[in-house]
Chimera marker file (.cmm) of the C-alpha trace (Angstrom):
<marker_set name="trace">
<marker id="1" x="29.937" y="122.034" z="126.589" r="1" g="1" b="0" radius="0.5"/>
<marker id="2" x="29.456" y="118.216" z="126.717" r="1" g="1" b="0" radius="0.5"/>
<marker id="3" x="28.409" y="116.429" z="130.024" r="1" g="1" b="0" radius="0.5"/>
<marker id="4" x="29.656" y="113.213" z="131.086" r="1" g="1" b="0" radius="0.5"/>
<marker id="5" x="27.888" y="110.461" z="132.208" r="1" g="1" b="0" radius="0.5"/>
<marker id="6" x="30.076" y="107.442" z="134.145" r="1" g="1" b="0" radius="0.5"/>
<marker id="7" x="28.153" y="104.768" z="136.449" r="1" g="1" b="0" radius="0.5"/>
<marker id="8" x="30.441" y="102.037" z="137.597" r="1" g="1" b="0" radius="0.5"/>
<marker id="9" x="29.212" y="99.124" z="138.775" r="1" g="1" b="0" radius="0.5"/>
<marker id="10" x="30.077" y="95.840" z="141.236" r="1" g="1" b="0" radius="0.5"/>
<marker id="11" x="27.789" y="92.976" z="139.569" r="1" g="1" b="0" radius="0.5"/>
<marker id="12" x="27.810" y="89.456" z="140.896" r="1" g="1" b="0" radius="0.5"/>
<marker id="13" x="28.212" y="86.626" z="138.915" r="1" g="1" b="0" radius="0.5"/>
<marker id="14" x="24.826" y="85.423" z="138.974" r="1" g="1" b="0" radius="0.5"/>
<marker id="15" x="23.375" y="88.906" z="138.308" r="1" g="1" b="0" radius="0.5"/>
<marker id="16" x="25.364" y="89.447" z="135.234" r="1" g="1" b="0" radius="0.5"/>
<marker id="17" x="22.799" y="87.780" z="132.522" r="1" g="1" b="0" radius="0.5"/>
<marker id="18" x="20.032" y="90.141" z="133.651" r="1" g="1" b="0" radius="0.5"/>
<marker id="19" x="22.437" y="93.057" z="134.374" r="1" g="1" b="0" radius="0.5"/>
<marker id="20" x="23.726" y="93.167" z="130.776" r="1" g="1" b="0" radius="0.5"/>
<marker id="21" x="20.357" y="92.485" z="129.257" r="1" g="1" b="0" radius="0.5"/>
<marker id="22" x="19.087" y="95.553" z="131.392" r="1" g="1" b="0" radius="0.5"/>
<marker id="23" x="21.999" y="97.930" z="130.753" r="1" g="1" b="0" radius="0.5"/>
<marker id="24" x="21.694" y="96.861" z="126.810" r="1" g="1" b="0" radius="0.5"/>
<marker id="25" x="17.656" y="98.358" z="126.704" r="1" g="1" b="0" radius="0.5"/>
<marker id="26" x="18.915" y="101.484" z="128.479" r="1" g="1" b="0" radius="0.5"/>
<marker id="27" x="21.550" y="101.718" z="126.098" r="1" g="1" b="0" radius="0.5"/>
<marker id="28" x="19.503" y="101.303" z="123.206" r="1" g="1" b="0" radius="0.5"/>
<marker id="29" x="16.720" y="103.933" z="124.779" r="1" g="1" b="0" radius="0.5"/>
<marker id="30" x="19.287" y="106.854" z="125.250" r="1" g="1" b="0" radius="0.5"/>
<marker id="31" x="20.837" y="106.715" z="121.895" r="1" g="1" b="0" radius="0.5"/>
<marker id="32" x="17.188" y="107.941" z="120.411" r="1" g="1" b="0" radius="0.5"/>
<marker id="33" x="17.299" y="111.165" z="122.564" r="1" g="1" b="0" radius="0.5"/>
<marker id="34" x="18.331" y="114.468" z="121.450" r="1" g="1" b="0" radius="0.5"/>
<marker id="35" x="21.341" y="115.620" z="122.188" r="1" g="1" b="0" radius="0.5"/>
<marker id="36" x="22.837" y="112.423" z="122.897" r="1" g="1" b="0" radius="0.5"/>
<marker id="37" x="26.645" y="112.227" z="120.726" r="1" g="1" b="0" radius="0.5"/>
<marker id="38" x="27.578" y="108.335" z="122.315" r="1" g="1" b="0" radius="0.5"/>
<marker id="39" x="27.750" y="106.174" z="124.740" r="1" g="1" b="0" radius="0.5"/>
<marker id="40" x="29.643" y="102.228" z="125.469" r="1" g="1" b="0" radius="0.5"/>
<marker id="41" x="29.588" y="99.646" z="128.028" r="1" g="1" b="0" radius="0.5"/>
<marker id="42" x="32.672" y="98.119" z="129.327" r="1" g="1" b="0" radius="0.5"/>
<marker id="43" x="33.302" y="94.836" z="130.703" r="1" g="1" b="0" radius="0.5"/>
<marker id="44" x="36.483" y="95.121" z="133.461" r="1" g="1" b="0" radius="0.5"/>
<marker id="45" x="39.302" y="91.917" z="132.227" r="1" g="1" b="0" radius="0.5"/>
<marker id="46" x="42.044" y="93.414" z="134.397" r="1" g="1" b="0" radius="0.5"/>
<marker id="47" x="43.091" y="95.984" z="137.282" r="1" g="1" b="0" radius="0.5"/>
<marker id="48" x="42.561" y="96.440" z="140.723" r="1" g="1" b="0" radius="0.5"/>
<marker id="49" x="39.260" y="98.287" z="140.886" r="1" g="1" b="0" radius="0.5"/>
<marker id="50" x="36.489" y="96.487" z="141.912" r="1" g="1" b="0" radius="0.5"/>
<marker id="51" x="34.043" y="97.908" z="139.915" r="1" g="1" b="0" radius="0.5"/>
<marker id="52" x="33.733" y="94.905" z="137.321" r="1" g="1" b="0" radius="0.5"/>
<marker id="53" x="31.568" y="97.218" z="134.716" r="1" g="1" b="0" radius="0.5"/>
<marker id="54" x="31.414" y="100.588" z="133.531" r="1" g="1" b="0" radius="0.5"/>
<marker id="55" x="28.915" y="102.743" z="131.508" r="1" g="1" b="0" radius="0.5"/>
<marker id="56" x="29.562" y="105.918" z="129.592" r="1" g="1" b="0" radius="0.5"/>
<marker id="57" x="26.799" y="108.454" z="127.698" r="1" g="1" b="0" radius="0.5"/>
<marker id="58" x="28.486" y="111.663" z="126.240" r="1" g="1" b="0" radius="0.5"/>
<marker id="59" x="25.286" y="114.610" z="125.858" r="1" g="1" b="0" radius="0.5"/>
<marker id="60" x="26.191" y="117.609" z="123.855" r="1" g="1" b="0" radius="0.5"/>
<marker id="61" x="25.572" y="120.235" z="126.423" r="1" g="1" b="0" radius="0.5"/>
<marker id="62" x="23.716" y="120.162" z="130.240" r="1" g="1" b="0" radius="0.5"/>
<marker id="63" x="20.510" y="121.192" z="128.410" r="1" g="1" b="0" radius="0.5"/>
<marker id="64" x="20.383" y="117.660" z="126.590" r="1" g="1" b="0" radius="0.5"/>
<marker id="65" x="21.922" y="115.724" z="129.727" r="1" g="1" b="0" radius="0.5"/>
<marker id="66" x="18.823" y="117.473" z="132.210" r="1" g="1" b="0" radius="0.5"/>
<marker id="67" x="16.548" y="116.620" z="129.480" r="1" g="1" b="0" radius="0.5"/>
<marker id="68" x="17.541" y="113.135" z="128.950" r="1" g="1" b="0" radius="0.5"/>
<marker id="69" x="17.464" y="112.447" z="132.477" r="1" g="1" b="0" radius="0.5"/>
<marker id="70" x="13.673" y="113.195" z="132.619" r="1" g="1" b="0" radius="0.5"/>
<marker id="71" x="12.688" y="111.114" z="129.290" r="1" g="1" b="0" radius="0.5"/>
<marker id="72" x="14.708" y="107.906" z="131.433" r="1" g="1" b="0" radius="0.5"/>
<marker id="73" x="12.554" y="108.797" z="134.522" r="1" g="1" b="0" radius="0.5"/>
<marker id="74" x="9.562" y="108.886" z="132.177" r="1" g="1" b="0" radius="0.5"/>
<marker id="75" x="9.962" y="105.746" z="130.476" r="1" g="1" b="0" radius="0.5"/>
<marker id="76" x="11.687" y="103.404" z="133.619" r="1" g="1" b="0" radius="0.5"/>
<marker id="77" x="8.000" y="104.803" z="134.651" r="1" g="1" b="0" radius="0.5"/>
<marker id="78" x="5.749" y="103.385" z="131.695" r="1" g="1" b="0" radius="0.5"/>
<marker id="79" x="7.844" y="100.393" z="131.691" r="1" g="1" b="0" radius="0.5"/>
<marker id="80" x="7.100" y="99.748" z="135.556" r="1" g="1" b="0" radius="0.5"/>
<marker id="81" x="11.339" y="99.387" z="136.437" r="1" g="1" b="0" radius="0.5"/>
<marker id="82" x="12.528" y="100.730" z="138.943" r="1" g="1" b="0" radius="0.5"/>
<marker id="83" x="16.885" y="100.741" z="138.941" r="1" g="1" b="0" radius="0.5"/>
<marker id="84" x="16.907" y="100.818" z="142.839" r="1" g="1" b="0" radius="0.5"/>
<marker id="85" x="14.942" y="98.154" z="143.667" r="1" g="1" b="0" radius="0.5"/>
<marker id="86" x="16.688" y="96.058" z="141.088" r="1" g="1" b="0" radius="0.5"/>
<marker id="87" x="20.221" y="96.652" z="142.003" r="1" g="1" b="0" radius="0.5"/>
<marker id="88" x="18.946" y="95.861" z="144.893" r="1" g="1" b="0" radius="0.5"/>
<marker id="89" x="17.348" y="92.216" z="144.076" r="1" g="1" b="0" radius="0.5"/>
<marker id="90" x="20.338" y="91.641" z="142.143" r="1" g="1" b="0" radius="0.5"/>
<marker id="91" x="23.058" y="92.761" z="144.206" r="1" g="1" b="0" radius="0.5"/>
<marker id="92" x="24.464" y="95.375" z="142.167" r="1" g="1" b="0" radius="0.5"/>
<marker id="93" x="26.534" y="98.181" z="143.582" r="1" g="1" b="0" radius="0.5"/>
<marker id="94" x="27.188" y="101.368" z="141.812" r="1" g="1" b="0" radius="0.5"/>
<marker id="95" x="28.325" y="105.038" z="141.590" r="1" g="1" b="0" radius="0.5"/>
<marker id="96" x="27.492" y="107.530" z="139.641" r="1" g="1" b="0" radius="0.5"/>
<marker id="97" x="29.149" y="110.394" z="138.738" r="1" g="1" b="0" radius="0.5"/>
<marker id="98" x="29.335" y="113.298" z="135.423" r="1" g="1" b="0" radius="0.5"/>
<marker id="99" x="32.238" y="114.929" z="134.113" r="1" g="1" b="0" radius="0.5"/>
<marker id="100" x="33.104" y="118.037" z="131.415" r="1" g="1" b="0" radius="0.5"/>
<marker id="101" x="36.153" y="119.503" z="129.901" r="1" g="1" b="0" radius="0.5"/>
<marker id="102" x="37.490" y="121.692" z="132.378" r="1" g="1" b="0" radius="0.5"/>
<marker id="103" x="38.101" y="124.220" z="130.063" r="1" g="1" b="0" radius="0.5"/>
<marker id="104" x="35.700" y="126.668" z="128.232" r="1" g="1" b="0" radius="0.5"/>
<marker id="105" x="37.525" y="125.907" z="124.860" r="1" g="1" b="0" radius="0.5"/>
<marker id="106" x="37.580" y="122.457" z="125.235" r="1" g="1" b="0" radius="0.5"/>
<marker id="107" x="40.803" y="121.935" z="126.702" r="1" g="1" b="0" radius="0.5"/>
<marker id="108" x="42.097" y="118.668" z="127.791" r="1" g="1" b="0" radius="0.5"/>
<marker id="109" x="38.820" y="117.441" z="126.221" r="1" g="1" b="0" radius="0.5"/>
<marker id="110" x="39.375" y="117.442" z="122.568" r="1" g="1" b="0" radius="0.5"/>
<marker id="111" x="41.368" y="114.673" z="120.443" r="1" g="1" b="0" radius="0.5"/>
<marker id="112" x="44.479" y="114.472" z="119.718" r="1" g="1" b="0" radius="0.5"/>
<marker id="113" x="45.034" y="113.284" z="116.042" r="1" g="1" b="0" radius="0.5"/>
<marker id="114" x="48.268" y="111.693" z="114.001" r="1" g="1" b="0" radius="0.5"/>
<marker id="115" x="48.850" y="110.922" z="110.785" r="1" g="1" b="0" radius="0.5"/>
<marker id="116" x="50.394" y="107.957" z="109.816" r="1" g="1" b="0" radius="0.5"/>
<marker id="117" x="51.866" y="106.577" z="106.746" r="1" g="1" b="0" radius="0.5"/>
<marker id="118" x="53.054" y="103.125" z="105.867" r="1" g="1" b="0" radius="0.5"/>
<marker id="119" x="55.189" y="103.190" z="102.694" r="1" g="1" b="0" radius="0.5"/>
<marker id="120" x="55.290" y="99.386" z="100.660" r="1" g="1" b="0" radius="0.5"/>
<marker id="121" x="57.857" y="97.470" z="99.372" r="1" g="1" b="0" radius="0.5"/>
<marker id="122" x="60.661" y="98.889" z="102.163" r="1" g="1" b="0" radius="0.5"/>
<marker id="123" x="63.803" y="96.677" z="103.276" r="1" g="1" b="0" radius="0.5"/>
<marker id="124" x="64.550" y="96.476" z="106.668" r="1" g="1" b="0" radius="0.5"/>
<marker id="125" x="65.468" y="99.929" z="108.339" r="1" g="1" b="0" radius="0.5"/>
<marker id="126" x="65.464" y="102.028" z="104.247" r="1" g="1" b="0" radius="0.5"/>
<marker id="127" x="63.845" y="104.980" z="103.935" r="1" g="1" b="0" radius="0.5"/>
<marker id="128" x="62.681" y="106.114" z="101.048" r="1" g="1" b="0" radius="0.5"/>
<marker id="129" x="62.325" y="109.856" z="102.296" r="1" g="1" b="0" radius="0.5"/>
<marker id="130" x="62.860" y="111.995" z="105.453" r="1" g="1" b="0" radius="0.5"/>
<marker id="131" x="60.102" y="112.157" z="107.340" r="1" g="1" b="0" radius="0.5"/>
<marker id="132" x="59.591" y="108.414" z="107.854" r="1" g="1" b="0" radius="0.5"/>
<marker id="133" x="61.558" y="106.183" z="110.312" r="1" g="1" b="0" radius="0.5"/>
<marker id="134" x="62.061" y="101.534" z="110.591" r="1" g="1" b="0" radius="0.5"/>
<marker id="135" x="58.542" y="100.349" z="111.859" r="1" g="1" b="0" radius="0.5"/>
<marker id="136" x="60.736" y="97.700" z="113.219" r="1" g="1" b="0" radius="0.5"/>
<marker id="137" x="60.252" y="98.869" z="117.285" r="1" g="1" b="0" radius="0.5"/>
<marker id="138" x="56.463" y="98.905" z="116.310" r="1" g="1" b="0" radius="0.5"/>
<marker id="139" x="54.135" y="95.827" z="117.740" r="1" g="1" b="0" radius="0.5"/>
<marker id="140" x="52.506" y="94.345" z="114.541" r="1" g="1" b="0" radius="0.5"/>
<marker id="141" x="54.147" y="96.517" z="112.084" r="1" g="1" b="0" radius="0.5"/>
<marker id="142" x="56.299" y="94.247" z="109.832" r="1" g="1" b="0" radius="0.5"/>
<marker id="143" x="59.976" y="94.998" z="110.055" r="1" g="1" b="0" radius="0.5"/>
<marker id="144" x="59.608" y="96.171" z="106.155" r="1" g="1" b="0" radius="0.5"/>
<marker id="145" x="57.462" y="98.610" z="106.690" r="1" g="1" b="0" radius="0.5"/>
<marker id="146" x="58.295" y="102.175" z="107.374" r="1" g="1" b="0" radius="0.5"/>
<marker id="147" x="56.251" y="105.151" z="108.350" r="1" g="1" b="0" radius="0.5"/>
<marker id="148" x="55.812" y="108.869" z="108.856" r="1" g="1" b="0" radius="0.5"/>
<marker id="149" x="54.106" y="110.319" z="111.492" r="1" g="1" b="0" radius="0.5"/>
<marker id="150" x="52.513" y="113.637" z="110.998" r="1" g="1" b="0" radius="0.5"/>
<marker id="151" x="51.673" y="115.510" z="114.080" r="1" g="1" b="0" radius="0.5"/>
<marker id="152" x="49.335" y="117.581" z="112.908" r="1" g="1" b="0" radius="0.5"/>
<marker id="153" x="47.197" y="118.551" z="116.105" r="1" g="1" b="0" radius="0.5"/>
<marker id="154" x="49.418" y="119.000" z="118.738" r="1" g="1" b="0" radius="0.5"/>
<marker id="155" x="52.003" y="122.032" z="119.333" r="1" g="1" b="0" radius="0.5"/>
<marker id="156" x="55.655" y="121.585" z="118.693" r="1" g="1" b="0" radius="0.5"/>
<marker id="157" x="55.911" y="124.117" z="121.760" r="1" g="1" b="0" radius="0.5"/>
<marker id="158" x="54.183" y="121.885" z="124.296" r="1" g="1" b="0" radius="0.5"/>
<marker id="159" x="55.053" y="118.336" z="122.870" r="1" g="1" b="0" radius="0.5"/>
<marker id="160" x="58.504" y="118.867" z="121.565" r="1" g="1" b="0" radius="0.5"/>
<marker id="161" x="57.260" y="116.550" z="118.616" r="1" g="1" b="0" radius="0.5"/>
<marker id="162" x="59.887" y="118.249" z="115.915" r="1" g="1" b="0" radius="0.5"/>
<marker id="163" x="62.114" y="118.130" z="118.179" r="1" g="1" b="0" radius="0.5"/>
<marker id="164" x="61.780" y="114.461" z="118.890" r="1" g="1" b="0" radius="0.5"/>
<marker id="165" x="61.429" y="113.612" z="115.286" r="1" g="1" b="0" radius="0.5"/>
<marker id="166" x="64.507" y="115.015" z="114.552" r="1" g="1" b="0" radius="0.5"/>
<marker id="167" x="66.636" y="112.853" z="116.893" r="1" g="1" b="0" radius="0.5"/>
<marker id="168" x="65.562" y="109.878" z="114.977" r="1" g="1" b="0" radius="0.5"/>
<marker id="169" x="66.854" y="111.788" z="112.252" r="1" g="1" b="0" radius="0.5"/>
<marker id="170" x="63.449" y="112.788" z="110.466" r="1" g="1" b="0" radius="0.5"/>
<marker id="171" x="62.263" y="116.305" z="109.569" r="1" g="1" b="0" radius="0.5"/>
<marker id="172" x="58.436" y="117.451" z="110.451" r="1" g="1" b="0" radius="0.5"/>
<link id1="1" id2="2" r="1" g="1" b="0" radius="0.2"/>
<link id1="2" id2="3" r="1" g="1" b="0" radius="0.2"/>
<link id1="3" id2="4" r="1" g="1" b="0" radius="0.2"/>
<link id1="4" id2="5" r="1" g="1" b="0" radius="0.2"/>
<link id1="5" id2="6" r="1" g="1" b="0" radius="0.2"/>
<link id1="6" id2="7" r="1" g="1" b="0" radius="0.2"/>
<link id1="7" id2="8" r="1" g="1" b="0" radius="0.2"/>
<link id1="8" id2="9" r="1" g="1" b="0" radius="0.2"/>
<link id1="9" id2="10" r="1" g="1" b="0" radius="0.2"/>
<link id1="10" id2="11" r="1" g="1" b="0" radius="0.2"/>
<link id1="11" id2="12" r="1" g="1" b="0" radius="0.2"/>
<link id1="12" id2="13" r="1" g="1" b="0" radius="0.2"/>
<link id1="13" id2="14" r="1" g="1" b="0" radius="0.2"/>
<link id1="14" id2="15" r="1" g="1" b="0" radius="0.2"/>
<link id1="15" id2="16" r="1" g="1" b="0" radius="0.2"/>
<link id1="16" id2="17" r="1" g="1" b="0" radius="0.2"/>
<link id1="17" id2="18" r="1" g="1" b="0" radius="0.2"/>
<link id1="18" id2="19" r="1" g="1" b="0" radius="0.2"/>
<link id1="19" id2="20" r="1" g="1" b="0" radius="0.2"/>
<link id1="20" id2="21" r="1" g="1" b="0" radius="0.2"/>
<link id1="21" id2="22" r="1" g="1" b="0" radius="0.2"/>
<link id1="22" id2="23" r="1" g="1" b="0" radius="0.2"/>
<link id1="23" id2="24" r="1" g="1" b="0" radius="0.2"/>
<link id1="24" id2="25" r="1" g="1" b="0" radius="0.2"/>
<link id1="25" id2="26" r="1" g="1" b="0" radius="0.2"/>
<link id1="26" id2="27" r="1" g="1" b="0" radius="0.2"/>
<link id1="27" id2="28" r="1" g="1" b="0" radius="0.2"/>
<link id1="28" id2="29" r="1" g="1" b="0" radius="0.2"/>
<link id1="29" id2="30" r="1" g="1" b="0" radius="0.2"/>
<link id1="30" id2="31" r="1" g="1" b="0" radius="0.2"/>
<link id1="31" id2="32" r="1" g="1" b="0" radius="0.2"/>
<link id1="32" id2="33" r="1" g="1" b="0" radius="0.2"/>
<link id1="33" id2="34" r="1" g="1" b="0" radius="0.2"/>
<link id1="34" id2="35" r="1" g="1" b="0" radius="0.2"/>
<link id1="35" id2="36" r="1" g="1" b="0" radius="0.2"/>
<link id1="36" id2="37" r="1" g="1" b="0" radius="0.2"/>
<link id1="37" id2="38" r="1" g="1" b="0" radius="0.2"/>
<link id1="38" id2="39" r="1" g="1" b="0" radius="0.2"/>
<link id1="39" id2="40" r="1" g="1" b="0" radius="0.2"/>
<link id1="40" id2="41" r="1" g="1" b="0" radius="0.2"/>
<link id1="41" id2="42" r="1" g="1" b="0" radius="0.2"/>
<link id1="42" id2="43" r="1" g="1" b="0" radius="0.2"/>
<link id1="43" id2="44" r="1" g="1" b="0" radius="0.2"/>
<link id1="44" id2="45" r="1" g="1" b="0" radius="0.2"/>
<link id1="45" id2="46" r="1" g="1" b="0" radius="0.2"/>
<link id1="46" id2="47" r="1" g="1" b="0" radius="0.2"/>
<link id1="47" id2="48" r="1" g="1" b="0" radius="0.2"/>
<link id1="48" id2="49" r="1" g="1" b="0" radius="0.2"/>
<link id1="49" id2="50" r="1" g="1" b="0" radius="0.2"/>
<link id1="50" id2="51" r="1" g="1" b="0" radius="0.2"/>
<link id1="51" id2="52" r="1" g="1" b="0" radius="0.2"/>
<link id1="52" id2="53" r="1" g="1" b="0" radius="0.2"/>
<link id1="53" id2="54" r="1" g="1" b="0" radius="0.2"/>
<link id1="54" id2="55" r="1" g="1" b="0" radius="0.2"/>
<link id1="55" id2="56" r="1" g="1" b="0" radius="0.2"/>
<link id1="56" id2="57" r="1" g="1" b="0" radius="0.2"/>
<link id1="57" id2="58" r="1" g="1" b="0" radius="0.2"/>
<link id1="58" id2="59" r="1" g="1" b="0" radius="0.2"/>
<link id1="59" id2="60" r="1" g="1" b="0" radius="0.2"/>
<link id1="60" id2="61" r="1" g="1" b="0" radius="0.2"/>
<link id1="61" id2="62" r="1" g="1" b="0" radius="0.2"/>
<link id1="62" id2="63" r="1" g="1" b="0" radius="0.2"/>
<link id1="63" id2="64" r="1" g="1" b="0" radius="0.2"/>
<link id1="64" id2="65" r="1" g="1" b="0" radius="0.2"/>
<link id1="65" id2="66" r="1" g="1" b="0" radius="0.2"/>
<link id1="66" id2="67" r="1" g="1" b="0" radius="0.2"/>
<link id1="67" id2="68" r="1" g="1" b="0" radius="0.2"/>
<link id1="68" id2="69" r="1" g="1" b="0" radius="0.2"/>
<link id1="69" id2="70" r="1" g="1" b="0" radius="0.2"/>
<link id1="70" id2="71" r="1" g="1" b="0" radius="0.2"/>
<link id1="71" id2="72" r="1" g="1" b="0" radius="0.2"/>
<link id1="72" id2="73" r="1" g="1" b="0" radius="0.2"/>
<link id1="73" id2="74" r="1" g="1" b="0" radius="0.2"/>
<link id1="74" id2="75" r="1" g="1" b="0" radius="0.2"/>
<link id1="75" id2="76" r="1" g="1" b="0" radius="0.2"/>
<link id1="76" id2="77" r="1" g="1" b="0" radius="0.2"/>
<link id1="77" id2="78" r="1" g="1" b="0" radius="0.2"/>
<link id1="78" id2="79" r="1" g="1" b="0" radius="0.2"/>
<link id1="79" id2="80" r="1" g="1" b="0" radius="0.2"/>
<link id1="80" id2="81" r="1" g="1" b="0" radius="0.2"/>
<link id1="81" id2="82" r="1" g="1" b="0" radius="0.2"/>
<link id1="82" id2="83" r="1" g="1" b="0" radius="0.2"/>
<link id1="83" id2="84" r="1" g="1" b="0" radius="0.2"/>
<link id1="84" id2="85" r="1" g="1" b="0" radius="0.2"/>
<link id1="85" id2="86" r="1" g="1" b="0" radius="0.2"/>
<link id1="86" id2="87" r="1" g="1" b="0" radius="0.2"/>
<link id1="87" id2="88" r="1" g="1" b="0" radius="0.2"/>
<link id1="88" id2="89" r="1" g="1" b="0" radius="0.2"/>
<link id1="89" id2="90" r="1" g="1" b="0" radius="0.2"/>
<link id1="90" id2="91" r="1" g="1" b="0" radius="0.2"/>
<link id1="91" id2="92" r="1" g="1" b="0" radius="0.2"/>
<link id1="92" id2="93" r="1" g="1" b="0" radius="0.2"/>
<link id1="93" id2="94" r="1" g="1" b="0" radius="0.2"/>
<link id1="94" id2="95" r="1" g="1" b="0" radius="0.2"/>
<link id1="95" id2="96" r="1" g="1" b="0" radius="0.2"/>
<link id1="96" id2="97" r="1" g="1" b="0" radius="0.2"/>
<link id1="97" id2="98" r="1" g="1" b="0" radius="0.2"/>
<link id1="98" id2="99" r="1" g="1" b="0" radius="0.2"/>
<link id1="99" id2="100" r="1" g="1" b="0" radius="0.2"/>
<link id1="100" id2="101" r="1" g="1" b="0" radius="0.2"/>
<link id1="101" id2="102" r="1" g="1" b="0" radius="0.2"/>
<link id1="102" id2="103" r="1" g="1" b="0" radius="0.2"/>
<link id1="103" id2="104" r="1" g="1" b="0" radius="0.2"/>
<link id1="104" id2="105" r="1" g="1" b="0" radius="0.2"/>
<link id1="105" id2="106" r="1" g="1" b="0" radius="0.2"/>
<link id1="106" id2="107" r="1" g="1" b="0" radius="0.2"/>
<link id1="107" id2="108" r="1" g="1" b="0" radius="0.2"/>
<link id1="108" id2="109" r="1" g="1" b="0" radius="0.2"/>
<link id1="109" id2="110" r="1" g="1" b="0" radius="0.2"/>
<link id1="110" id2="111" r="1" g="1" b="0" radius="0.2"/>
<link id1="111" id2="112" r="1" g="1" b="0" radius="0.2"/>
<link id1="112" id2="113" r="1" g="1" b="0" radius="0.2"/>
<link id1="113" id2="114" r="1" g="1" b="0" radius="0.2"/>
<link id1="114" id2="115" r="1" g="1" b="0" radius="0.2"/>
<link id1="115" id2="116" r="1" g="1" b="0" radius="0.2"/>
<link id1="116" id2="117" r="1" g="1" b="0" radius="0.2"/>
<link id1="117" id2="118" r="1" g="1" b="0" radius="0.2"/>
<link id1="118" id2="119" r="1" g="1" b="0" radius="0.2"/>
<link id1="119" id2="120" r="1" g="1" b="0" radius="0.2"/>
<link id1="120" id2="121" r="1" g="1" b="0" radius="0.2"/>
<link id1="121" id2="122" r="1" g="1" b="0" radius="0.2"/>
<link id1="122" id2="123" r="1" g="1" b="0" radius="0.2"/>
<link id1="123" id2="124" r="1" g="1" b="0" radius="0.2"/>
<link id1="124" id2="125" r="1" g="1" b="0" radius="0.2"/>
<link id1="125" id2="126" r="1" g="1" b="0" radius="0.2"/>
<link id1="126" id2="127" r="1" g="1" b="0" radius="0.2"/>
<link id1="127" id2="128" r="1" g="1" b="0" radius="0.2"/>
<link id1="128" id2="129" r="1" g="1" b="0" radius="0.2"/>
<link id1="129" id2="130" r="1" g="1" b="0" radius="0.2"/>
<link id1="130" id2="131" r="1" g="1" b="0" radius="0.2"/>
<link id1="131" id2="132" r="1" g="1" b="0" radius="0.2"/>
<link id1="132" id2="133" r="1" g="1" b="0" radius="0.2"/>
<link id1="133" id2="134" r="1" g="1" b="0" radius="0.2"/>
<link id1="134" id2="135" r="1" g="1" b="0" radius="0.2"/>
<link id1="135" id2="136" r="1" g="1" b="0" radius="0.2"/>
<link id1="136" id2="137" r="1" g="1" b="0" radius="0.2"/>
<link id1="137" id2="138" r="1" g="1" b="0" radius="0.2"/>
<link id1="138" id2="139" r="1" g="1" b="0" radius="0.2"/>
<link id1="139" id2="140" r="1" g="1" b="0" radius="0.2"/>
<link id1="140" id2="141" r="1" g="1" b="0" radius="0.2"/>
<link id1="141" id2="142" r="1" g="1" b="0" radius="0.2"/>
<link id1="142" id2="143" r="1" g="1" b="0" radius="0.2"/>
<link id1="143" id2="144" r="1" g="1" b="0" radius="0.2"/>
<link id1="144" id2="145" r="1" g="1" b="0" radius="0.2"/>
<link id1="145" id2="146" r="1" g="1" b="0" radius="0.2"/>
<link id1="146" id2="147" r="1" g="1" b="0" radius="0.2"/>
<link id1="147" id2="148" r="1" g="1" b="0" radius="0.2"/>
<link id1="148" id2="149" r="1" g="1" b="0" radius="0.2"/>
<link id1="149" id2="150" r="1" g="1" b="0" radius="0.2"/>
<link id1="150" id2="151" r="1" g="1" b="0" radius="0.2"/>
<link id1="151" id2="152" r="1" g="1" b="0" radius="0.2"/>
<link id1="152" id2="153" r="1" g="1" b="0" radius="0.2"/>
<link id1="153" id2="154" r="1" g="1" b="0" radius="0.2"/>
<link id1="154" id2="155" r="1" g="1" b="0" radius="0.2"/>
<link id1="155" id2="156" r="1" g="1" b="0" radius="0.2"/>
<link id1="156" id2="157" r="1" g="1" b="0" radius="0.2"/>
<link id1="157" id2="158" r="1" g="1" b="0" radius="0.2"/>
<link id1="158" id2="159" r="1" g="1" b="0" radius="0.2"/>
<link id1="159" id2="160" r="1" g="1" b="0" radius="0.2"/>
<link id1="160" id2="161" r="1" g="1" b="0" radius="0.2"/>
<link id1="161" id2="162" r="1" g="1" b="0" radius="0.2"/>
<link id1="162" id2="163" r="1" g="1" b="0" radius="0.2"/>
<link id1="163" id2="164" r="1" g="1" b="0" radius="0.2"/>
<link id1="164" id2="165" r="1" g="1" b="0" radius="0.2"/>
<link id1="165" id2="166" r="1" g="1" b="0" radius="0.2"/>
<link id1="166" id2="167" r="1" g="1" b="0" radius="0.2"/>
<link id1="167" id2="168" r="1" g="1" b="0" radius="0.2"/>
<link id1="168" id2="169" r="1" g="1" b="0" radius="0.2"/>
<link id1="169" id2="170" r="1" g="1" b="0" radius="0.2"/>
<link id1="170" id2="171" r="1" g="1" b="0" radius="0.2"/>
<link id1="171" id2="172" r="1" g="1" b="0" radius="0.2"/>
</marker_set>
């Protein structure tokens, strides 16, 4: 089962240079380590939380997590850095914390998919077919588009998707 990585941080303004530089070098170590499936670094532009950025690595099971924990030890070591005394120089607060599907199958955890498909050459609210409804509500869709949506992952039972379709006059 995958584990989770999150650390959230509060970074000053005039730690932020060195901050990214470090967390960029980290990033770049980790993604050579077995077991390692991704990981991102997000800059906050809006919200409430405090926490300004925010650091993710996905491991494919607790084996690869617990192992990649000790190469980071190993090499902050050869390298001579030590995280704690620089967030500390530089101001930085952060948490820490690692999360996993709650589920033994996966659960909540997995992706969702759709298919969509645009159809050309459509006037404004034609279909050419069932199945496909005006892209006109749609943000950045033009208005003579039209699509279909295929809900292929997800369980008419729990989503009601058919259902839904079918008041806009489609059939899934």
């Amino acid at each position: 089962m995958e584990r989770v990585l999150i650390d959230t941080f509060i970074v000053p303004e005039e730690s932020k240079a060195e901050f990214l530089e470090g967390a960029h070098k980290s990033q770049t170590f980790i993604r050579t380590l077995p077991g390692f499936v991704e990981g991102f670094l997000y800059e906050k532009k809006d919200g409430e939380n405090r926490y300004n950025f925010l650091t993710t690595a996905v491991w494919e099971n607790e084996e690869a997590f617990e192992n990649a924990k000790k190469a980071v030890a190993i090499e902050y070591q050869k390298q001579g850095f030590n995280p704690q005394e620089t967030r500390k120089k530089l101001k930085i607060e952060s948490v820490r914390s690692t999360y996993q599907s709650p589920s033994s199958d996966g659960g909540i955890g997995q992706p969702v998919g759709f298919k969509v498909v645009l159809a050309r050459n459509m006037r404004y609210r034609e279909l050419e077919r069932t199945g496909q409804f005006s892209a006109s509500p749609m943000q950045r869709i033009k208005s003579r588009a039209a699509t279909a949506v295929f809900p292929a992952h997800l369980l008419d039972h729990y989503f009601g998707i058919g259902k839904h379709m079918e008041c806009f006059g489609a059939k899934v």
